[in-house]
C-alpha positions as CSV (number, residue, x, y, z in Angstrom):
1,X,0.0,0.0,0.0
2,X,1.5,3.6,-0.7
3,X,2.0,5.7,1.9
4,X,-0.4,8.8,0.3
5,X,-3.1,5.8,0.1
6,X,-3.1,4.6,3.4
7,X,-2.2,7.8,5.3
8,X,-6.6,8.6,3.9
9,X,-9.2,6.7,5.7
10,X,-11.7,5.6,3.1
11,X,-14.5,3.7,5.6
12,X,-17.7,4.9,5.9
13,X,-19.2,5.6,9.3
14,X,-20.5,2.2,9.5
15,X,-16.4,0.6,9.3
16,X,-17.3,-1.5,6.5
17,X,-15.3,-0.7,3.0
18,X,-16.4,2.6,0.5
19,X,-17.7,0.6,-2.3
20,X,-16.8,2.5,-5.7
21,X,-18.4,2.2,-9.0
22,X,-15.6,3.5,-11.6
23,X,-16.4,3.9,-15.1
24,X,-15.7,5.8,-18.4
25,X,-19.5,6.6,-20.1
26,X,-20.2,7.3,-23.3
27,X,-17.4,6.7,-26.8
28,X,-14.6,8.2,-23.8
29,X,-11.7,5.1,-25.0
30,X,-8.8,6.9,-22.8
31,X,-9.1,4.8,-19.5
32,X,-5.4,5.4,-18.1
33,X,-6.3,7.9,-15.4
34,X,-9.2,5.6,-14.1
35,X,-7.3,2.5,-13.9
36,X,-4.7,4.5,-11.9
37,X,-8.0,5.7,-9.8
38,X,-9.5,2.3,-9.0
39,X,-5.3,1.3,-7.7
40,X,-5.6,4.4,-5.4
41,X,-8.8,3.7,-4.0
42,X,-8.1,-0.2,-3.7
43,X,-5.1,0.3,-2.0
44,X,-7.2,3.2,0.3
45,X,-9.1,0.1,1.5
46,X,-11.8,0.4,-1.2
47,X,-13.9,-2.1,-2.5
48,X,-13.6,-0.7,-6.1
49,X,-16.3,-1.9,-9.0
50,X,-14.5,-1.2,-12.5
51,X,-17.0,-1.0,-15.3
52,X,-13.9,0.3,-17.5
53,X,-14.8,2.0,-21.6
54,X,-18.2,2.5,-23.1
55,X,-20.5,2.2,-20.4
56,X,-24.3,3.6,-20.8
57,X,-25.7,5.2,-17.7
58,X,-28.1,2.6,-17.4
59,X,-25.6,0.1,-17.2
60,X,-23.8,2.0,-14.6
61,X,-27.0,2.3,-12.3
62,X,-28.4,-0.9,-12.2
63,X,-24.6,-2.1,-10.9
64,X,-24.6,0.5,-8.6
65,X,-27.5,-0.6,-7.2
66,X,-26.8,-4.3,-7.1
67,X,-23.1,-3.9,-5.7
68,X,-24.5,-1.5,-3.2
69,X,-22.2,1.4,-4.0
70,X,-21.4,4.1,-2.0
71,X,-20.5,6.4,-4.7
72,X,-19.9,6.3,-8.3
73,X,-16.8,7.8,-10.1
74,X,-16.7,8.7,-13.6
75,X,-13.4,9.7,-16.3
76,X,-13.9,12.6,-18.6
77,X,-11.9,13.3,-21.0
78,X,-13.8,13.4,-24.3
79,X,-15.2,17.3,-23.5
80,X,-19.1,15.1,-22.9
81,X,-18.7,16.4,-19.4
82,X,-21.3,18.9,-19.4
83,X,-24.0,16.4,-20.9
84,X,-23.2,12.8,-19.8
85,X,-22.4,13.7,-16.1
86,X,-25.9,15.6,-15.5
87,X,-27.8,12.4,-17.4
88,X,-25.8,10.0,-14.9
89,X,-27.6,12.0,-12.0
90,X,-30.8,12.3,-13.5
91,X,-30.5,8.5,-14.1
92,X,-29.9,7.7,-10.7
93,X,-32.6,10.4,-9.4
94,X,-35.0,8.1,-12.0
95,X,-33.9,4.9,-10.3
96,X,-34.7,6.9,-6.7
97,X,-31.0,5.9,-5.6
98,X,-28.8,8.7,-3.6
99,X,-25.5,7.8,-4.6
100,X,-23.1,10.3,-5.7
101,X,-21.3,11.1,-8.2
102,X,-17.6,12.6,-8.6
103,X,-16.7,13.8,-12.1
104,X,-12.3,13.2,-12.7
105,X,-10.7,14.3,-15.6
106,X,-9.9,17.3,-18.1
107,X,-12.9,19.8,-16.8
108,X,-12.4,23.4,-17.4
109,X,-12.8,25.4,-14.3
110,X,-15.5,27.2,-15.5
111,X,-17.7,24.1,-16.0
112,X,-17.5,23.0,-12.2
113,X,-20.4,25.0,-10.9
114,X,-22.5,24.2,-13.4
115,X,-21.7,20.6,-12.6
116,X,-22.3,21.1,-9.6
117,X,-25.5,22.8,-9.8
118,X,-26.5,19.5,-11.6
119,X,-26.2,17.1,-8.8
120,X,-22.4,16.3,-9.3
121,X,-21.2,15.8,-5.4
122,X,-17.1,16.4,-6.7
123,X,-14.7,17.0,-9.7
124,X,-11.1,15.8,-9.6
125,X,-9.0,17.5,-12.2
126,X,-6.1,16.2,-13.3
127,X,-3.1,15.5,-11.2
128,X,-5.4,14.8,-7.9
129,X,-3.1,13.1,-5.4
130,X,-3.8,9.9,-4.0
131,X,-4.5,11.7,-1.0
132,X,-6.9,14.3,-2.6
133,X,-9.1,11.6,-4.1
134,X,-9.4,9.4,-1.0
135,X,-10.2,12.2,1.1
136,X,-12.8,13.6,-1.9
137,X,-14.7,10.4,-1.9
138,X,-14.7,9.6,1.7
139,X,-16.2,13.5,1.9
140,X,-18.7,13.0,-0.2
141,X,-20.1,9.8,0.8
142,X,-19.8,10.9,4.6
143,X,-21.8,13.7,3.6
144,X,-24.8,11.8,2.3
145,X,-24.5,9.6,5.5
């Protein structure tokens, strides 16, 4: 385990493991930043669910909902971020599941309010340290506790 990875606590307030849905939605095929995500958060003591490329947002809920995720994390980096994001929370609103959602990737800064506005609990630009995303989805998951 690296010592950034373990120094964040990634339990929720109930001790058992974060359970993470990671995927890449939509035509995105650059996946190198998420794999390197899902590491991070398994060696943080995850339980990390990796959907990988090409995922539709319904495919994303209905695992979410049968691994029992905690929260859901998604790569960006095909500039869909503005569209595909917002539809991923409208699809879990649909499915009445409160799970949230942190956005990673190449998002320009003044997108992240707007994202924001639409239900998106975190963004994670790029060169988020292991530390920084632990702590992120920790925080947000705590937060819906």
């Amino acid at each position: 385990m690296s010592e950034a990875a373990s120094s964040v606590e990634t339990e929720s307030s109930s001790d058992a493991p974060l359970r993470i849905v990671l995927a890449k939605i939509g035509f995105d095929g650059h996946d190198r930043g998420l794999r390197v995500v899902a590491r991070i958060l398994r060696d943080a003591g995850c339980e990390v669910i990796y959907l990988g490329l090409r995922q539709t947002n319904e495919d994303i809920v209905s695992v979410a909902e049968q691994e029992d995720a905690d929260c859901i994390g998604l790569s960006m980096h095909n500039a869909g971020h503005m569209t595909l994001a917002p539809k991923m929370v409208e699809a879990l609103r649909a499915a009445e599941l409160d799970i949230p959602v942190v956005v990673g990737g190449i998002i320009p800064e003044s997108d992240i309010e707007p994202l924001k506005k639409a239900g998106v609990a975190a963004i994670l630009g790029p060169g988020a340290s292991a530390e920084e995303v632990g702590r992120t989805v920790r925080d947000v998951v705590n937060a819906r506790a």
